[in-house]
N, C-alpha and C positions, 0 to 999 in steps of 0.2 A: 446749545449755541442759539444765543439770540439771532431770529434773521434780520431783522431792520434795525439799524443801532444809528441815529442820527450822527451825522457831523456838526459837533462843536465846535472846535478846539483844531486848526491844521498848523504841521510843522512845514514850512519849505525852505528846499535846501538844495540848489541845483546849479551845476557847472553848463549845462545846454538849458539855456533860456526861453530854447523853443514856448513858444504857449503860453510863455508863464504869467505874465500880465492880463491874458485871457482868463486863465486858470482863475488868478487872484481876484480878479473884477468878478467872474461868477459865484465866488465863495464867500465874498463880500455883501452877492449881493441873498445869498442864503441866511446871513448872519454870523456867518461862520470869521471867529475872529483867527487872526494872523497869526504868526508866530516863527520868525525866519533868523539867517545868519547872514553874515556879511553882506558880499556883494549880491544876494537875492534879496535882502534886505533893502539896501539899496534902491534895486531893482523899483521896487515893489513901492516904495515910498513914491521915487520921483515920478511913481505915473497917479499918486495924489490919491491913492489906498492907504488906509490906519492898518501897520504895522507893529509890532513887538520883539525887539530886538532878543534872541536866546539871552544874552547877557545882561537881558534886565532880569528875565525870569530866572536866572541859576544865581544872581546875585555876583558872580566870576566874570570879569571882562576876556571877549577871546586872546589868548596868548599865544608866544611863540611863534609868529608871524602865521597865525592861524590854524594851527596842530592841533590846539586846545582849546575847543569850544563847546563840543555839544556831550562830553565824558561824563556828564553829572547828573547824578540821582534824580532829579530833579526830571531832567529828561527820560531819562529811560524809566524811569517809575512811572511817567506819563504814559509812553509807550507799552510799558510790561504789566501796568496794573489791571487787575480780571477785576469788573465788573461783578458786586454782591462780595468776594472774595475779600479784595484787598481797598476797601472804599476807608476804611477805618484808619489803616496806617498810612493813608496817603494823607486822608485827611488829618491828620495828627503832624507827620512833615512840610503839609503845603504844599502838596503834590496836587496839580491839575491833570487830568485827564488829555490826552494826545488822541485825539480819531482817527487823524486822517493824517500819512507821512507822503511828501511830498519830495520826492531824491533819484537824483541821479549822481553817479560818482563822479570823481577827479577822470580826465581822461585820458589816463596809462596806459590803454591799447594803441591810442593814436601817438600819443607823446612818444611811446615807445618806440613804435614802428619808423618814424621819423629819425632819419640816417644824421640826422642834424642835431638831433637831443643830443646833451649832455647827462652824463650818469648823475649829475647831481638832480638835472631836472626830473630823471625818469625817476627820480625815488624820492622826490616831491610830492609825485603823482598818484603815488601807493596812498590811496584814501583807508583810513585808519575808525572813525568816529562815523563815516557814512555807512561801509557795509556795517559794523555794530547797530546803528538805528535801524537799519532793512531787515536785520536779523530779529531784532528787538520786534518793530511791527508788523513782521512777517508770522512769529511766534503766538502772538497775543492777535492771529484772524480774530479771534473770537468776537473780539471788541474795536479792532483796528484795521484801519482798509492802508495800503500801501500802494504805492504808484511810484514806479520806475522810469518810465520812458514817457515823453511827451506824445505819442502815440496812443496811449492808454485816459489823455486827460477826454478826449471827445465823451469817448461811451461813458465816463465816471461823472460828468457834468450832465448826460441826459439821463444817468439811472437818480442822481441827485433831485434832477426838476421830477422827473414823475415821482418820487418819492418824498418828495416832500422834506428833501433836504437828508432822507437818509440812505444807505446803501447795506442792501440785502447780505447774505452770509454766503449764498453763490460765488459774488463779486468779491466780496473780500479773501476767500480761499483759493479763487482764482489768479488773486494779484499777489496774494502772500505765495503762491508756486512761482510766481513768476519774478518775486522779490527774490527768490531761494535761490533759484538758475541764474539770476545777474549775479549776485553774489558768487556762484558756482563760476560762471564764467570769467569772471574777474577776478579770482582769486587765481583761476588757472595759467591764466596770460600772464600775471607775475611769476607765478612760479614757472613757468618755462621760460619767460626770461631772462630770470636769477638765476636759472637751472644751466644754461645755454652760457654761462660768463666762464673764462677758465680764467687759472688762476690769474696769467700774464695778462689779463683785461682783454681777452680776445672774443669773441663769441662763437662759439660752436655751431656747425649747422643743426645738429641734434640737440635738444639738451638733456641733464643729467634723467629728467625726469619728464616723461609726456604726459602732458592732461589734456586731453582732444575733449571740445565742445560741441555736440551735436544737438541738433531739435527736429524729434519727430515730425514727416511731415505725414505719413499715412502707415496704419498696418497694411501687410499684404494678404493674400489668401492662405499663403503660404511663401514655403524655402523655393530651394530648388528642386527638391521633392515633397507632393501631399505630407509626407509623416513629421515636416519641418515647419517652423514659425518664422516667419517673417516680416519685415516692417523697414521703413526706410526714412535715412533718417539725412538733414541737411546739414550742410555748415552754418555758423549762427549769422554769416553774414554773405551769401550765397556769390560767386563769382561770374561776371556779366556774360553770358556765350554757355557756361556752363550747365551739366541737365538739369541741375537743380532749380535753374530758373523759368523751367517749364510750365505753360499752362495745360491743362487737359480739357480739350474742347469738345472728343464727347468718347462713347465705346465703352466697354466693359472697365473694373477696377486693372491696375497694371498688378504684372507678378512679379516675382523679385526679377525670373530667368528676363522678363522684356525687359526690365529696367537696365541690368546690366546687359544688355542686347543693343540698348536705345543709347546707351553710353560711348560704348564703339563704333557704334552707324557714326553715331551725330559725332563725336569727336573727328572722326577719318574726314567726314564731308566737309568739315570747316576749317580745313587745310586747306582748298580748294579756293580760286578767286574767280573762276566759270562756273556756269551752274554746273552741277553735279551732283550721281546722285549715288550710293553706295548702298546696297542690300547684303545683312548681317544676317548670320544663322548660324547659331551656338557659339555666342562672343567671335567669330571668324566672319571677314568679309566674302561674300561669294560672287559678288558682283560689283564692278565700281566703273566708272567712265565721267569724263568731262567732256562735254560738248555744245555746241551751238544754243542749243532750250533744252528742259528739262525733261521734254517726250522722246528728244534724242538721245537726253544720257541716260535713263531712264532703260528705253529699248536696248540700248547697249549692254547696260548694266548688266539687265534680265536674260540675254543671249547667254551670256558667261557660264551659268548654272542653272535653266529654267528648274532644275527638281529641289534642289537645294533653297531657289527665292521661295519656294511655294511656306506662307506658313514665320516669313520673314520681317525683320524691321525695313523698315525702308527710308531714309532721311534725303534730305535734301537740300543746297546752301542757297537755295532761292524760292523768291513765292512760290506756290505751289499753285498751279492753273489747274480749272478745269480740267482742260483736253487731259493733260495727262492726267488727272487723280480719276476720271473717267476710263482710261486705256488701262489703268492698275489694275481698278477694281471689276473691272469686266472680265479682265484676263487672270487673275488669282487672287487665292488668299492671303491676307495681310493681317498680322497681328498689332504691326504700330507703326505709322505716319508722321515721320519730322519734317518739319521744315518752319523757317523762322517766321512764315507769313503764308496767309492762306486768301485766293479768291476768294470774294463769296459764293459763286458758282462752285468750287471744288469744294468748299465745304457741305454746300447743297445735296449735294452729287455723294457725299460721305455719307448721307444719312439713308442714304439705302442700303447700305452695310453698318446697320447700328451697335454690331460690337467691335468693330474696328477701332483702336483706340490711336485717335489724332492730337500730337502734342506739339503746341507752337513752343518754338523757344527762341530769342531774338536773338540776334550776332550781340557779340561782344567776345574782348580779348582775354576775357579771364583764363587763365591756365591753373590745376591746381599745381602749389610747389611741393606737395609729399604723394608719395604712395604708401598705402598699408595695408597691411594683410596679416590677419592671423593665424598665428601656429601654437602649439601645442603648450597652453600656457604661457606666451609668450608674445609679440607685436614684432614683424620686421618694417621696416620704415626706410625709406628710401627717397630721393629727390627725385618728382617724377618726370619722365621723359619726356620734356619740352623742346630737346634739341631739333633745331634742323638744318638740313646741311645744305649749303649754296653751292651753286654751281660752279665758283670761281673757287672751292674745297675742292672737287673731284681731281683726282690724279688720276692719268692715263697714263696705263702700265701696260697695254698691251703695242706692239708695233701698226698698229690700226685704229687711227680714232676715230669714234661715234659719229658719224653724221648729224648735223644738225635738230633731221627730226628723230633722229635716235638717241640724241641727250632729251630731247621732251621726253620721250616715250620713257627712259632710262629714269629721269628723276619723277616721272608718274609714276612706277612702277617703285621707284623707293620709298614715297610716301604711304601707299598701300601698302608696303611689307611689315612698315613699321605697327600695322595695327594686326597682324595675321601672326595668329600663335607659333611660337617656335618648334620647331625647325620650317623656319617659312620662304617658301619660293612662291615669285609672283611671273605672269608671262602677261607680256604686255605688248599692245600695237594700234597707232593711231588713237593714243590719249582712253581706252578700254583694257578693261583688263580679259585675257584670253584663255588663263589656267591660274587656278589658285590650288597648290598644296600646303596644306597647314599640318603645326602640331605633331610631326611626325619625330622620331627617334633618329632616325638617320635623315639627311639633308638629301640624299641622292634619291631615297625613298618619295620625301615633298616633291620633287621634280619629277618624279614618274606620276604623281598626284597630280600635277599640275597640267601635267600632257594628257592622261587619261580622261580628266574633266572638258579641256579642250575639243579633245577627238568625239566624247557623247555630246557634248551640245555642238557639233558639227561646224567648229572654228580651226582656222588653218593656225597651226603654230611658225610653221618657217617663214624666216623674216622678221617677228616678234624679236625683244627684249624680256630678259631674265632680271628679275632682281632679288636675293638673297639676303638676308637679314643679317647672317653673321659668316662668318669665313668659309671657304672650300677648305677642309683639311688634306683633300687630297686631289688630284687631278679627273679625279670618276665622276666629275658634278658636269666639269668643262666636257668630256667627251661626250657625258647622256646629252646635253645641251646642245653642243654642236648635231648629235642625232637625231634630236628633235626639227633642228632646223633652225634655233638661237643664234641672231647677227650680232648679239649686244650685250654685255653683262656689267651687273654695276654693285657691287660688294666692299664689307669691309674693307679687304684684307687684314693680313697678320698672321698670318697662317707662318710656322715655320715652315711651310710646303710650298711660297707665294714661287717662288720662281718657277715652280714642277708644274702649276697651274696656270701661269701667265705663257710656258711655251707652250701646255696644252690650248690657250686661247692662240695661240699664233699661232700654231699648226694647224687647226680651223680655220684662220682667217675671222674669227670671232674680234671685236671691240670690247675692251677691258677697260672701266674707271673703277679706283678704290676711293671710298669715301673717308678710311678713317674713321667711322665711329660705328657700333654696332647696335640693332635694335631689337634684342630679344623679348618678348612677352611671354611670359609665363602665366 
């Protein structure tokens, strides 16, 4: 492979105009002659650039309200012809050489997504002759540099000027990968959309066929064990609030087990509109509280489980000061530091623990809409759990309602259950949480978890609030609870046993809401 191959000869052909008249003015001013379709053509004229319309060079006017314009030998022999190989039979049909393709497709992911499209429009938008050109000049790197995204023109116009108008074989294999995966990714968002139509014109939430898009953002050290490979990979268009929009600001590489550690913190904490802060260990939260500043939710948090934080993620849904990033790291180990903004004193203050790994990641309301998980040859998929449930949902089914500060403390304690592995019970009081049982087989079991954890870090349970992820099956949750010393419980229901349990909470004197929806995490 030749590495420097000058640009002669560019085709452009693009629906996001971003740049483009910059693009064309710099290529212009290389020597580089034009070579475009419709309205880029257009384009490119009326800002007083010499342009060459495709349908002069194929001798074919475009047809078909535009379908049929760039299909022709003419073109892609420009595109596909190797240099020394095929110079012969080009030059025997009239075939010019193409260097440099210049394309972005139709825009069917947004036409799409748009509740307002018409199915005629969205399959208007199925570009036919673009991804073939991308494929085309992705094919022939050898001799052809490709560009996809107005993103990519900056660096292509200053490897152009130091080179002297040509671009190295680096740069063209770079952009032909990166030609591959648009093509890859747009061809997939049609097919799950065509996949997703049933017969009645309806749309399915699934469709027939998934083709999920990811782009590596880092390998890891590894899995969740040394003997495993690991790497983590983004969505192609990352969601605002979500982890993937993280910066790493300083500390060791991340492993897979913090990344999915740093998913659950930071998800749990930004349900929260007071600061707060939530300490994870082993995807299970061990600590959570809202309060006053972030040294108070903070201390709270760390009360819950001191043995279990040591060693923990820790996030957080406000800047992050000093005092406290000083009080953390004096008092334990920490594997990784969210929060959406940082003093410059706490990050100061970070670098005396220089493997600590601190990750900003800014609010936003992104939520993903699937979950997925693999099994044994197979993907299950699922809409993921975004629900949340208001307080003007809660049914009081016990003959005693919650006190006021016992509905706070009740929907505190519901929001944390939703992120604690199933069979999960939370104990909660004055906006902290006071016992956390997780992940346990039996639900009566978590509640013994929950109390035990309690009574070692030296927290009174009686008085607290119970929150339960999914139904008592039986009345043995309400009595261990009532034992404990639980004023308040806030669960599904659904239990064919509700009535056997709701007089178990009235023979206690215990407070009973059912929410109606249940939050199990596997």
């Amino acid at each position: 492979m030749t590495d420097l191959v000058p640009v002669r000869r560019a085709l452009l052909s693009v629906s996001d105009k971003t740049g483009l008249i910059d693009l064309a003015s710099a290529l212009t001013a290389h020597g580089v002659q034009l070579l475009s379709t419709g309205g880029t053509a257009k384009a490119i004229r009326e800002a007083g650039l010499a342009v060459t319309d495709v349908s002069e060079a194929t001798g074919f006017p475009e047809m078909m309200d535009g379908r049929v314009k760039t299909l022709h030998p003419i073109i892609h022999g420009g595109l596909l012809g190797r240099a020394g190989i095929d110079d012969a039979v080009m030059a025997e049909h009239g075939i010019d050489a193409i260097d440099l393709l210049v394309l972005n497709l139709y825009p069917f992911e947004r036409v799409s997504a748009d509740p307002d499209s018409s199915m005629d429009d969205i399959i208007e938008n199925i570009d036919i002759g673009g991804p073939a050109m991308l494929r085309s000049a992705a094919k022939n790197h050898a001799r052809v540099a490709v560009a996809t995204d107005p993103a990519q023109y900056a660096a292509l116009l200053g490897e152009l000027a130091d080179n002297n108008g040509a671009l190295s074989a680096k740069t063209r294999f770079a952009l032909s990968v990166a030609a591959f995966n648009r093509v890859a990714a747009y061809d997939a968002c049609i097919s799950n959309y065509l996949s997703s139509i049933s017969e009645d014109g309806t749309r399915a939430v699934f469709p027939a066929q998934e083709n999920s898009h990811f782009i590596k953002m880092m390998d890891l050290r590894y899995g969740e064990n040394p003997h495993q490979q690991g790497a983590f990979y983004r969505d192609a268009d990352p969601l605002p609030g979500t982890l993937a929009t993280f910066t790493q600001l300083q500390g060791k590489e991340l492993s897979y087990n913090n990344l999915a550690d740093a998913d659950a913190a930071w998800e749990c904490v930004r349900q929260f509109d007071a600061p707060a802060c939530v300490i994870v260990k082993h995807a299970n939260p061990c600590g959570v509280a809202v309060a006053a500043s972030n040294a108070d939710a903070y201390e709270a948090a760390f009360a819950t489980d001191p043995t279990s934080a040591f060693g923990g993620i820790l996030a957080f849904n406000d800047t992050l000061d000093e005092a406290t990033a000083k009080a953390i790291l004096d008092r334990q180990f920490v594997e990784v530091l969210i929060a959406p903004d940082y003093e410059q004193g706490a990050l100061d203050y970070c670098t005396k623990k220089a493997n600590v790994r601190v990750l900003k990641i800014p609010h936003g309301d992104g939520r993903n809409r699937f979950d997925l998980k693999r099994i044994g040859s197979g993907l299950l998929m699922q809409s993921a759990d975004n629900r949340q449930v208001g307080r003007n949902e809660l049914t009081v089914v016990s003959t005693l309602a919650p006190t006021a500060a016992q509905l706070d403390d009740l929907m505190f304690a519901w929001q944390i259950a939703k992120y604690v592995k199933s069979n999960a019970i939370v104990y909660a009081r004055d906006l902290r949480s006071i016992g956390i049982g997780a992940g346990q087989m039996s639900r009566v079991v978590s509640a013994k978890i929950a109390g035990l954890k309690a009574e070692e870090a030296g927290l009174s349970v009686p008085g607290s609030v119970m929150a339960s992820d999914a139904f008592f099956p039986f009345r043995d949750g309400i009595d261990a609870a009532a034992a404990a010393g639980i004023k308040a419980v806030i669960q599904p229901g659904g239990s064919m046993r509700d009535k056997e349990v709701i007089a178990a909470a009235d023979e206690h004197g215990i407070a009973m809401v059912f929410t109606g929806v249940r939050h199990f995490r596997h």
